[in-house]
N, C-alpha and C positions, 0 to 999 in steps of 0.2 A: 768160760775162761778157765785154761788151768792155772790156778794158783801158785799152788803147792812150790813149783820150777822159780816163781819169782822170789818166795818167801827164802829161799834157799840165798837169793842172794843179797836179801835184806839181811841174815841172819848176818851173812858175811863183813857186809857194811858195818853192824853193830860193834863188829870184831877189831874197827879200823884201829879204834885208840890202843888196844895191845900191839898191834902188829905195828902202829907206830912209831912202838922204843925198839924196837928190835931194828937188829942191823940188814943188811942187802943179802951178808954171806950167810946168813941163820936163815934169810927164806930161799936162797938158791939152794942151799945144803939138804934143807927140812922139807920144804913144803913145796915139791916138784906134783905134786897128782892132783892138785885141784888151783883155783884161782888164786892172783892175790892180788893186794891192791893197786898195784899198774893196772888190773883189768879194768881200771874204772875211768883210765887216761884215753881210753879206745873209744869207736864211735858203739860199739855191738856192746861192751860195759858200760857204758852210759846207759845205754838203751835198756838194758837189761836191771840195771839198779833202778832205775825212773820204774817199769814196770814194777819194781817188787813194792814200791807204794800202795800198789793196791791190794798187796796181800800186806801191808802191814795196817791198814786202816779198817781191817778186820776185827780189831779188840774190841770196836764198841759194840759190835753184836757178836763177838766170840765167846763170852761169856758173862752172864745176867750178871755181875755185881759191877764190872768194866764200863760200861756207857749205862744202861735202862735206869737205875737208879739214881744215878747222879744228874741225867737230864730230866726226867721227869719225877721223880721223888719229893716229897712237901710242897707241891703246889695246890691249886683248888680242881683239881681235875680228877687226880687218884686217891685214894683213900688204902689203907693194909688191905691184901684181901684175904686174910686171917694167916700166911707164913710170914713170922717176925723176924726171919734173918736179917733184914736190912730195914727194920723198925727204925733207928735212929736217921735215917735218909726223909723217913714222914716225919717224926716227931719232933725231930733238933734235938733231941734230949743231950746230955753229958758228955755222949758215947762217940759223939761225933767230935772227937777232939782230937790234936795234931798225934798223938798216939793211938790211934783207934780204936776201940774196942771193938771187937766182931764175937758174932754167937754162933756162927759158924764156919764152915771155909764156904759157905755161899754170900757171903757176907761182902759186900763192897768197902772198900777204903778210901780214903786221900791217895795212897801209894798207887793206888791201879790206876790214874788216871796220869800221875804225876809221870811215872814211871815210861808206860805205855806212849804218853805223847812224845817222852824224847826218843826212846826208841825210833820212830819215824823222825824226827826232827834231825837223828845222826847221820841216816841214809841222806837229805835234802840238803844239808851242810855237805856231804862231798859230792855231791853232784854239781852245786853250785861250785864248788872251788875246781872241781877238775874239768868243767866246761869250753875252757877258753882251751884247753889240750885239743878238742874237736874239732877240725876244720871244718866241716859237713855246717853253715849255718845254719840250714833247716835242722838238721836234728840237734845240735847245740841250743837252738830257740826253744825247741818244745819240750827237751828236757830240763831246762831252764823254768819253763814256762810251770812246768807240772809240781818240778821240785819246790819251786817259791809258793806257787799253790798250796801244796802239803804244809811247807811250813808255817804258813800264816795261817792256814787252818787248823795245826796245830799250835799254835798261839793263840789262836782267838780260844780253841774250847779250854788253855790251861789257863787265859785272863779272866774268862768270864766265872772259872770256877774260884780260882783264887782269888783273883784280884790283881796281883803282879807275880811274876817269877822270873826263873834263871833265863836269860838273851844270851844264848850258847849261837852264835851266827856263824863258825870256822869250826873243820874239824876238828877231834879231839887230839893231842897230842900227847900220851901217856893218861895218866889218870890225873883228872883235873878236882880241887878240892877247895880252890880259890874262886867267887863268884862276884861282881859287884852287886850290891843290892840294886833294886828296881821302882821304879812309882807305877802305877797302874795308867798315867799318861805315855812312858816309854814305853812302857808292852803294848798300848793303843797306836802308837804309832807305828810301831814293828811291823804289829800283824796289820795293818792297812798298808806300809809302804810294800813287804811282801806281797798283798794280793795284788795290790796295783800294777807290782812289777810282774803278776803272772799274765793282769789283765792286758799288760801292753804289749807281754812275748807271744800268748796264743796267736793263732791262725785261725780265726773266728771259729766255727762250729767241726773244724774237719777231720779230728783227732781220731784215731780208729788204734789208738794201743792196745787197748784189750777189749776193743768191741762197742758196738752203740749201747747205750746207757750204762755202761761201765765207765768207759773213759771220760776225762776231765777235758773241759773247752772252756773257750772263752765267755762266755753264759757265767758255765760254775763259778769261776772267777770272778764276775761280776755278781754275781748272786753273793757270794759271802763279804765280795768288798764292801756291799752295799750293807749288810746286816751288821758288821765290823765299823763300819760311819753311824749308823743308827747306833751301835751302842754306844760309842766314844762322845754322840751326843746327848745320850741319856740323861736321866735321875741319879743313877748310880755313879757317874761321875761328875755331879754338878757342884764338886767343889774344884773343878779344875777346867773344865772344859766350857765357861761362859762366851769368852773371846774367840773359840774355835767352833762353836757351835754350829754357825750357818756353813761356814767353810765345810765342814764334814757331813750338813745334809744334803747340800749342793753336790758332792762327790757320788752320794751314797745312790741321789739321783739319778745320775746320769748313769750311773753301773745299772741300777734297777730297770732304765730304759733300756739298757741294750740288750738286761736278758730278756727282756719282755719282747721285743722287737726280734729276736733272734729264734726264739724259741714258742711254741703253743703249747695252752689248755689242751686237754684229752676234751672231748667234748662230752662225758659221763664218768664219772667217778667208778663205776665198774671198770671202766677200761685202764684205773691206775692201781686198781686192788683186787677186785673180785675174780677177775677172767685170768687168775693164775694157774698153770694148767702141764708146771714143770718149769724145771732150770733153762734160761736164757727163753723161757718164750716171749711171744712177742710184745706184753706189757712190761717186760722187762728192760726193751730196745721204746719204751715210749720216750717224745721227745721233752715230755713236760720235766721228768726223771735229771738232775740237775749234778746228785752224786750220791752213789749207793758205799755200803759194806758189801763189797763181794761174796758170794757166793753161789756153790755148783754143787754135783754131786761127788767131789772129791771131798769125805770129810773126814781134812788131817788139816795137818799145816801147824802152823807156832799158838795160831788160836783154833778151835773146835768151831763147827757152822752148828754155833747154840741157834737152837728155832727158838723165835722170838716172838710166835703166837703163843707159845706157852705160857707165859709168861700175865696174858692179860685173859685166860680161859679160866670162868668157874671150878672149883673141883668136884665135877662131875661123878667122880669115881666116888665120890664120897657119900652125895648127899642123891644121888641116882646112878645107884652101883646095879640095882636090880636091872636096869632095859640097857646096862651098857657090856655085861659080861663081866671079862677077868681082866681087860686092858686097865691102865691108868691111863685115861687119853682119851680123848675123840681119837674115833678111831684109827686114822690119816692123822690127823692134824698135830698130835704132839703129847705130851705131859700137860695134866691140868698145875700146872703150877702156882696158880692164884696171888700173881704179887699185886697186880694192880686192879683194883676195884673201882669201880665210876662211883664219882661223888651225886650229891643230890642235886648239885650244881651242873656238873655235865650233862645229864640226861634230859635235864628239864630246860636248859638251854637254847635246843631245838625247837623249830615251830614245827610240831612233830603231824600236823596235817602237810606243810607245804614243801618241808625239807627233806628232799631222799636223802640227804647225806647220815641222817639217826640212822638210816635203815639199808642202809647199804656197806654201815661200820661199823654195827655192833649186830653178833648174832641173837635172835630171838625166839627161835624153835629149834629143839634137838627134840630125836624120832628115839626109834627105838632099835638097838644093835642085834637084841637077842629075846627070843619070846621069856612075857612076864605074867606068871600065873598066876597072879593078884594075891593077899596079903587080908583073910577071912579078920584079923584080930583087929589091922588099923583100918578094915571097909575100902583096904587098894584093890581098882577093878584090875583084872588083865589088861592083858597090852600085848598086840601083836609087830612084829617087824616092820617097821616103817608110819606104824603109827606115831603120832604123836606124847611124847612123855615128857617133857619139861616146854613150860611157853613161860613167856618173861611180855608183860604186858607195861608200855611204859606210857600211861596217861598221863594230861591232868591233874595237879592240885582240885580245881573245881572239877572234876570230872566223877560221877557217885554210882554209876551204873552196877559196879562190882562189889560197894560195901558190905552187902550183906553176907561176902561168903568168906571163909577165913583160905589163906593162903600159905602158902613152904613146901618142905621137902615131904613128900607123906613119912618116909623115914624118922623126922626129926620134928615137924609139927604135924602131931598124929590126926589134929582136927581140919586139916587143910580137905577143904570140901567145893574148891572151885569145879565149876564145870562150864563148858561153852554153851548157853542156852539159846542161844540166835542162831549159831553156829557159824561164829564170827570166823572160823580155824578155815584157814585154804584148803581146799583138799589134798590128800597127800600122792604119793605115788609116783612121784617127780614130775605132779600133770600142770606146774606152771613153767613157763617160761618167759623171757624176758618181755616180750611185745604180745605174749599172745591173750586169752581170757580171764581173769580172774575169775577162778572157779573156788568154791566153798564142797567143805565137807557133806554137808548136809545132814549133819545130825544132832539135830539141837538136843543140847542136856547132854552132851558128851564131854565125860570126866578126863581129869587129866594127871597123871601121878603126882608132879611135882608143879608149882605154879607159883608164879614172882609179881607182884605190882609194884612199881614207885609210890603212890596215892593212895591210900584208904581212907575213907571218912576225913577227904581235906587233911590229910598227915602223911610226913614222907615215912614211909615202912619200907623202903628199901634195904634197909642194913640190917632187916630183923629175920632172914630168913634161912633155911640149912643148920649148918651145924652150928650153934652157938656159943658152944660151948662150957655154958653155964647154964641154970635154970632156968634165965631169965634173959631176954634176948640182950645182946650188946654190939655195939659195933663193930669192935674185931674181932668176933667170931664167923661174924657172916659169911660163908665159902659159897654162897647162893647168888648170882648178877649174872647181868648181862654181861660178857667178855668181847670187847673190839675184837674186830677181824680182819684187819689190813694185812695180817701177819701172817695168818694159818697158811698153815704147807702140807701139802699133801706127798711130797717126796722127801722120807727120813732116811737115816741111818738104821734103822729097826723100825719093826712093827712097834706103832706107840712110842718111839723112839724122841732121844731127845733133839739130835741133832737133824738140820735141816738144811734144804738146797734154795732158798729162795731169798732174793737179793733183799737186804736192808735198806731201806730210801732213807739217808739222810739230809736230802735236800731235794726239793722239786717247786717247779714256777708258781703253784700256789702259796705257797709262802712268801717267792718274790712279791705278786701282789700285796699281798698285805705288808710287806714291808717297804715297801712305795708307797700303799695308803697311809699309813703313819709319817714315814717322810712330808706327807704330802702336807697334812695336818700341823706339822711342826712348820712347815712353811706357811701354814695362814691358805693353802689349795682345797679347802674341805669338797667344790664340784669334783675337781681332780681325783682326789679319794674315793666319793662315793662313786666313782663311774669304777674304780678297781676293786673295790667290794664286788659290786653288783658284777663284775664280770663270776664272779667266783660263786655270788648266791644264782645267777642266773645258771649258771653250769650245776648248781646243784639242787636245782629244783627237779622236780618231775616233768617228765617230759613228753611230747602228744603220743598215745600210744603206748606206755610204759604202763603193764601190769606192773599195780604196786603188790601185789601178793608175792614177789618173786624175788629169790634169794641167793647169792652165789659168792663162796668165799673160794680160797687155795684150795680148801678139801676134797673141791666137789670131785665130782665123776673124771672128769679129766685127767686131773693129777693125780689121784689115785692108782687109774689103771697106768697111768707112767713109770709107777715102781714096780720091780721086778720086785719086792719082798712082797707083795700081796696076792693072793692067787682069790678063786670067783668066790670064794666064800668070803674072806676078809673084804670084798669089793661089795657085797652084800650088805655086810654088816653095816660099813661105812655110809650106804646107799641108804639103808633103814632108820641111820642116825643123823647123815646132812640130807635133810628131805627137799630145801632148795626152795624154803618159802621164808615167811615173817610173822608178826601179829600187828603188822600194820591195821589190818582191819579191825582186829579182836580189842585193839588198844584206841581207835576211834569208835567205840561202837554207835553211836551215831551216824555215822559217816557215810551215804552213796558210794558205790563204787565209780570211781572216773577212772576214765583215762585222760582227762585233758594236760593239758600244760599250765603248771604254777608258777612260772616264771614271772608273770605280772604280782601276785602277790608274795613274792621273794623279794622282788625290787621295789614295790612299793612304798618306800618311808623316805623320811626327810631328818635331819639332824634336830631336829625341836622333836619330830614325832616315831624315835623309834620304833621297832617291834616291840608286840606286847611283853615275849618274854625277858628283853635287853631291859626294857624298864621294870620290871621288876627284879633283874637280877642290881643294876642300877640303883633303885630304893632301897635295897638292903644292904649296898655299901654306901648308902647318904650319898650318892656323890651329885655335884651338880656344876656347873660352870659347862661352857661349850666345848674347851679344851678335853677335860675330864672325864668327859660324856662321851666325846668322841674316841678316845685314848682307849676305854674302858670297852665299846661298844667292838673297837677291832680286837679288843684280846679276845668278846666273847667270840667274835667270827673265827679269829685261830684256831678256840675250841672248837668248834664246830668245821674247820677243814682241816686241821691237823692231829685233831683228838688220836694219842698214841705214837705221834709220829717223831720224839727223842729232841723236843725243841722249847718244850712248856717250860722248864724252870728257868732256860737263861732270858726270855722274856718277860718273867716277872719278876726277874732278878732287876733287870737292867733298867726296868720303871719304876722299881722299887715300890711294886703291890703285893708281896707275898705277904706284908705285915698285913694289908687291908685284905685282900681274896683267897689267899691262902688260910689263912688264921679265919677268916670270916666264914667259910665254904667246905673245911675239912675240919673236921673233930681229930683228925690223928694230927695236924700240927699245934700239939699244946707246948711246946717248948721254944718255939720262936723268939728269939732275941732281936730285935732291929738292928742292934748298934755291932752286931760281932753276924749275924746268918745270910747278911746278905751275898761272901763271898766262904769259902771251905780254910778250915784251916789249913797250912802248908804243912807236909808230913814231916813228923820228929826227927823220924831215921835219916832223911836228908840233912836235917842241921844239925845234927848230931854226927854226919859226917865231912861238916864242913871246916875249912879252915883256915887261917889266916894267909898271908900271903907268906910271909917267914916261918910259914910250917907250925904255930901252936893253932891249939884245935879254940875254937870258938868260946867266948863264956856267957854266960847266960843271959847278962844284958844286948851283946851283940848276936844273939839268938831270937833274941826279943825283937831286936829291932827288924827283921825279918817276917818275924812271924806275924799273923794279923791280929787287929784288936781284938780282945776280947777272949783271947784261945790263950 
């Protein structure tokens, strides 16, 4: 899709409210060489404003501090993964207050969200008013359709962040400075009668404005109406929403059925992440895909195509500088940026014998970029191209095979004396592939530079490894983990570059399930439920035939040779360092190699008798009742099909478990407040630019009454 063309007439859109006060003969006089807003009365400016939607829904992955932090930041999932720019996003601390403080310009605010959603919200207000100018019903409906769309979804992410805000529903007419205030039941009804109304304009699935799995349908529409009824009958609004409760899960349902019904699972979770292989390939056009951030190899536009695997990648460069070169970066894949770190909680989550999904979303072997001539003082053996140089082994609490040997970066723990003595390591060379053998290296006692465990001696030691930056190990120093991989892109802007061509999913049908099983649950359906789990744990078991040794992100081979910036050398290097395997094996070492199908032990349980490790994440939040158990058992399922995917904190917002799983499961949320964190302060600069209706500017108690508790 090209962008850039749409963005141009979003920019335009934004412009309405000046060109507003201006007279007829100041734009016939002035502004003859380009558009102006009559163009939007026409059926081809309709058209062309509804498209530039998709280049304005770009912010949330146009730049790291704009969406990643605000969605997934302070939950039980991610932890700092040692860059403090956007500390206060884990922490809750002071800083997150209606005036910001930021520690850098990578730093996220209140304002980039506030900001940014009305941006989009200005384009969808004049599409809806200049609609009924277009005779054309069908394109009067679908622009209609897409615009109400936008708007309610930008509603729901600015309700769920704040709680309530400005109902701007009509264009702007000059400059507006007068607002009514809002309850967080008006803004719930907004954004639901909005989707509703997109859900009732679509033309079921047939939408092709800017391509399959770009454009918005009736599915999407049903997909968020349903998430927008679930939360309106959450926790988080149960001082209002008692009497309306069933009414809005009864809605929430029926949307949830049609995206289900409309749309299907990928039948392997490779096929919605790993098999990326370049801009618009064909997992980009998957139909599970519900609604993405655009992106292509066009990178410009009003936001940058920030790559968004950077973002959750170890810093390599750091703490295995020696087998990776001069790059910062996997080599293809982007900037190690290290914001998000897997907690103790995520990893250990997974029933990491039966679940591909651990191992097919978070990378566990990087190779080697560039020959490494070992290191006589810390006892680092060599390392040749394509061998093996950093493995991330994730066991086990009870699991002891490995105690005796110490583990890190050799760099930074100079005692680190792991070696593979089974020879649990795949072999390398790119000799696995998806269906075929699992082959082993075959050299038992073969060292390894750099080496990672969750487990030692029954202890989580995962935060203790890399740079620590102190003497003594601590937990934001750790630049050492495993980094999800939903994200990696092999087609940048630059070698090692930061920006990237590969579409953002922020919404796909696995979600819908889960947000039907919870519907389902509130309605007293628990069979119901457990059959839409199980569609999800069945799709992400192992499956008959499926070498588990085998590994495939954006990086690989594919996408790589897709960029003209890399020539046979840098495709080498890359080659040497995504080797295309796991430690599946290394990290069950007990473990037979199968090929069978897990699927029976995926779906095995019962609501009294969870999976082992549900019940014990379960015991260590006390929780007990059947409700509670089952509430708690699908957030762990989220973790585990959504882990990374910009959706974690308005979930545990909206059940109001970030005080219990957040606070319980992260060490970096030590600042949690229950009575003021469950929703963002409202930005300063906003009501500090606000004003009464007879033009004085606001005073502080009438500033107050806006703003939310606690801030």
């Amino acid at each position: 899709m090209k962008i850039n063309n749409y963005i141009k007439v979003g920019i335009l859109a934004s412009m309405v409210q000046g060109l507003a006060s201006c007279s007829s003969d100041f734009l016939e006089e002035n502004y003859t060489t380009g558009y102006s807003t009559e163009y939007f009365k026409t059926a081809e400016g309709l058209q062309s404003l509804t498209k530039s939607l998709y280049g304005s829904i770009r912010w949330i992955g146009g730049y790291e501090s704009q969406g990643y932090n605000a969605m997934m930041g302070g939950t039980d999932e991610f932890a700092i993964g040692t860059d403090m720019a956007n500390e206060m996003w884990q922490t809750y601390d002071i800083r997150m207050a209606p005036q910001w403080v930021t520690v850098n310009g990578n730093t996220g605010t209140n304002n980039n969200i506030w900001d940014t959603s009305y941006y989009g919200i200005a384009s969808c207000n004049q599409i809806i008013a200049s609609a009924d100018l277009v005779e054309d019903e069908a394109i009067r409906n679908a622009c209609l359709a897409q615009a109400y769309l936008y708007r309610g979804f930008s509603y729901y992410l600015l309700t769920t962040q704040f709680g309530h805000c400005v109902l701007q529903l009509k264009p702007a007419d000059g400059i507006i400075r007068s607002f009514e205030n809002t309850t967080p039941q008006q803004c719930w009804e907004q954004v639901i009668s909005d989707l509703e109304q997109a859900y009732n304009l679509f033309d079921g699935e047939t939408n092709d404005i800017v391509g399959k799995g770009e454009s918005w349908t009736k599915a999407t529409a049903a997909h968020f109406l349903a998430k927008a009824c679930l939360f309106a009958a959450s926790e988080r609004n149960a001082d209002w929403n008692s009497s309306l409760k069933e009414g809005f899960l009864r809605k929430g349902l029926e949307a949830a059925n049609y995206a289900i019904q409309a749309r299907k699972l990928e039948s392997d979770v490779i096929d919605l992440y790993g098999n990326w292989t370049g801009p618009n390939c064909d997992i980009e056009k998957s139909d599970e895909v519900l609604m993405v951030a655009p992106q292509d190899e066009n990178f410009g536009g009003r936001t940058t195509n920030r790559n968004a695997g950077a973002f959750f990648n170890p810093q390599f460069s750091n703490f295995a500088n020696t087998t990776l070169g001069k790059e910062r970066g996997v080599i293809s894949g982007g900037k190690d940026f290290q914001r998000f770190r897997p907690t103790e909680y995520t990893l250990s989550a997974f029933d990491n014998v039966n679940d591909a999904r651990l191992w097919k979303s978070f990378a566990t072997v990087y190779g080697t970029a560039v020959d490494y001539k070992g290191d006589e003082k810390t006892g680092a053996a060599p390392v040749k191209i394509g061998e093996p140089s950093t493995v991330f082994i994730i066991n086990k609490k009870d699991e002891h095979a490995y105690d005796k040997f110490n583990f890190g970066a050799k760099r930074y723990q100079v005692d680190a004396n792991f070696v593979d003595e089974a020879g649990r390591l795949p072999k390398g060379g790119r000799s696995q592939t998806r269906t075929g053998e699992s082959t082993f290296s075959g050299q038992p006692n073969q060292p390894v530079l750099n080496s990672w465990i969750l487990y030692k001696d029954g202890q989580f030691v995962g935060d203790q490894f890399g740079n620590t930056l102190t003497s003594t190990y601590g937990s934001w120093g750790s630049n050492m983990f495993p980094g999800v991989s939903k994200h990696t892109c092999g087609y940048l802007n630059a070698y090692a570059g930061d920006s990237g061509s590969r579409d953002i999913i922020l919404a796909r049908l696995g979600e819908t399930y889960l947000i039907r099983a919870e519907i389902k649950i509130r309605l007293d359906d628990y069979d119901g439920a457990k059959q839409d789990i199980n569609a999800l744990r069945r799709r992400g078991a192992w499956h008959k035939g499926e070498n588990r040794s085998f590994y495939v992100d954006g990086c690989y081979e594919a996408a790589i040779k897709s960029t003209q910036l890399n020539n046979d050398a840098r495709v080498k290097a890359n080659n040497g360092w995504n080797l295309g395997m796991n430690t599946y094996y290394l990290s069950n070492p007990g473990l037979e190699v199968s090929y069978e199908s897990t699927e029976s032990e995926m779906t095995s349980w019962d609501w009294d008798n969870l999976p082992a490790e549900d019940e014990a994440i379960l015991k260590k939040l006390g929780v007990s009742g059947k409700f509670d158990r089952a509430l708690n058992f699908i957030l762990n399922e989220h973790t585990r099909e959504l882990v990374g995917e910009f959706v974690r904190w308005e979930h545990l917002s909206r059940t109001k478990t970030l005080e219990t799983r957040a606070v319980k499961f992260n060490k970096d949320v030590n600042s949690f407040d229950k009575n003021k964190h469950y929703v963002r302060p409202i930005p300063q600069s906003f009501l500090d630019q606000m004003q009464n209706a007879d033009g004085t500017n606001l005073s502080d108690s009438e500033k107050a009454a806006w703003q939310n508790p606690g801030y």
